[in-house]
Structure formats: C-alpha cells, structure tokens
C-alpha positions as CSV (number, residue, x, y, z in Angstrom):
1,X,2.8,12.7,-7.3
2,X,-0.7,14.1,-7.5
3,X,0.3,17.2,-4.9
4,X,1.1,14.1,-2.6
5,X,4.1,14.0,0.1
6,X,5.6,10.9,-0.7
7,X,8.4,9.9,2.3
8,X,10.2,6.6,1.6
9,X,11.8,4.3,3.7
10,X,13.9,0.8,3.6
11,X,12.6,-2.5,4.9
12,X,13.2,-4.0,8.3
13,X,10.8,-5.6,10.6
14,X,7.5,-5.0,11.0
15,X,7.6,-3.1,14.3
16,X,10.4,-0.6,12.3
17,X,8.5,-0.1,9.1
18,X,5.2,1.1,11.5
19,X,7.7,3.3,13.4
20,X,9.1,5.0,9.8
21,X,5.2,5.5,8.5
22,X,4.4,6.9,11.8
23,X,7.3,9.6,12.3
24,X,6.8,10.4,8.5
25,X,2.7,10.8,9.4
26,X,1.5,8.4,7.0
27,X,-2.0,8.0,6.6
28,X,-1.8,5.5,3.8
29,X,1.1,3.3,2.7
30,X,2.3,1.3,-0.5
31,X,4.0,-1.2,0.3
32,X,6.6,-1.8,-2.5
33,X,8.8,-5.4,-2.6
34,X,9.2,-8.4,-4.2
35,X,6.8,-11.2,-4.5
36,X,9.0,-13.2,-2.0
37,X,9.1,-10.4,0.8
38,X,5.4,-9.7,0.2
39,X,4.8,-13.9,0.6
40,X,6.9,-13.6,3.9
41,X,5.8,-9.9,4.8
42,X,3.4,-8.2,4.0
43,X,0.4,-9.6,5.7
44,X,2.2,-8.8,8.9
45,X,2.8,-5.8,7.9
46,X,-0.3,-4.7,7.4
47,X,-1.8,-5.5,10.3
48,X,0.9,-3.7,12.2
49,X,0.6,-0.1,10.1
50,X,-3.6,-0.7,10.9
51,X,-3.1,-1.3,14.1
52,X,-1.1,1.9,14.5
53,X,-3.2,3.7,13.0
54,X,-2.7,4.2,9.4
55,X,-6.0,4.0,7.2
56,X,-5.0,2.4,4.4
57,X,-2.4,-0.1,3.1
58,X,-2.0,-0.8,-1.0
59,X,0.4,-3.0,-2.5
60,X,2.9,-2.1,-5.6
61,X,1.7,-5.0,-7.7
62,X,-1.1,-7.7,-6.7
63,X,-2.5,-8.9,-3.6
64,X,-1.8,-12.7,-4.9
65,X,1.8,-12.0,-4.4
66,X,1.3,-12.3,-0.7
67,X,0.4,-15.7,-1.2
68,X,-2.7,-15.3,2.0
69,X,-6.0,-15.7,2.1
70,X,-5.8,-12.7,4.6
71,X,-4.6,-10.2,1.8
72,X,-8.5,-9.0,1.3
73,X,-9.0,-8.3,4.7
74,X,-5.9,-6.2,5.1
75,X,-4.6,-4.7,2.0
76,X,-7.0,-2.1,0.9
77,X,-6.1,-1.8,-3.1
78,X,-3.3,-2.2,-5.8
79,X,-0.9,-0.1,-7.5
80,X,0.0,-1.7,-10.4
81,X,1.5,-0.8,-14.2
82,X,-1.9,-0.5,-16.2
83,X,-4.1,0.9,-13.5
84,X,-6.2,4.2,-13.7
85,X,-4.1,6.2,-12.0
86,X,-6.4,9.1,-12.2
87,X,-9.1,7.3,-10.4
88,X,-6.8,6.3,-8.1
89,X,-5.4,9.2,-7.2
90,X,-9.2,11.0,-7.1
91,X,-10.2,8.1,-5.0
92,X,-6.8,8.7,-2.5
93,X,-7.5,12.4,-2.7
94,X,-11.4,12.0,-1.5
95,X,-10.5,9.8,1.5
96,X,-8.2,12.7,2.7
97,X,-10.8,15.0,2.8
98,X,-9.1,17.1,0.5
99,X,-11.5,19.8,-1.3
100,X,-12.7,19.8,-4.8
C-alpha cells in the first residue's frame, strides 16, 4: 500500500503483539479487531507498542470502539472506510522522513 511494507500478525497478549511489531521493525501499527477486543485490548496495547518504541498506533475503525477515555492519549489516528486515504498516507509518508 502506498510503497509501504505491510507485515501482519495474529492476536495474542499484549507482550506478544509488541514482540511481532518489533521483529517485523514496525514503526507504526494499525491495530485491526473487533469492537469487543478493541473494548478489552487495545488501550493496553498501545501503551505496550509506545513503550517499545513504536511511534505511532492507529486503529482500523474508531477510537470509541475502545470504549476509554484513554484512547486520545494513546491511539494516534483512525483508519476507517471513508477516510482520505491520500492524506493519510502523505501524512504517514512525512513522519518517515521519506523524501518528496
């Protein structure tokens, strides 16, 4: 997508899903569940992948799915049917530094 490696992985704690984005040398991650895992996940998540490291976290859909008040503070963006993906992906491109 947009000249962009795109590694996937599967689930698991948050301690494993750090370790996969880590090995695969994310530097940004999109989270992509259902609104139940994201209510019982994806906060935690977060936190973990910043902690490690990664500089920034986006959710496949909408921050209210996460059901926190937190979701502002650790979720940097949406992806989400209807978006400008364009702008998106010239906003993703800029923050890694990646020449015009």
């Amino acid at each position: 997508m947009g000249g962009l490696s795109i590694p996937e992985s599967e689930g698991g704690t948050p301690d494993e899903i750090v370790q996969q984005a880590v090995t695969a040398g994310a530097k940004f991650v999109i989270l992509c569940s259902s609104a139940k895992v994201y209510a019982k996940q994806a906060i935690d998540v977060a936190k973990a992948l910043k902690a490690a490291g990664i500089q920034a976290v986006f959710i496949a859909g909408r921050k209210a799915e996460t059901d926190s008040d937190e979701a502002d503070q650790v979720i940097d963006g949406e992806v989400f049917d209807g978006m400008d993906v364009a702008a998106f992906l010239e906003s993703t491109l800029d923050r890694l530094g990646v020449a015009k």
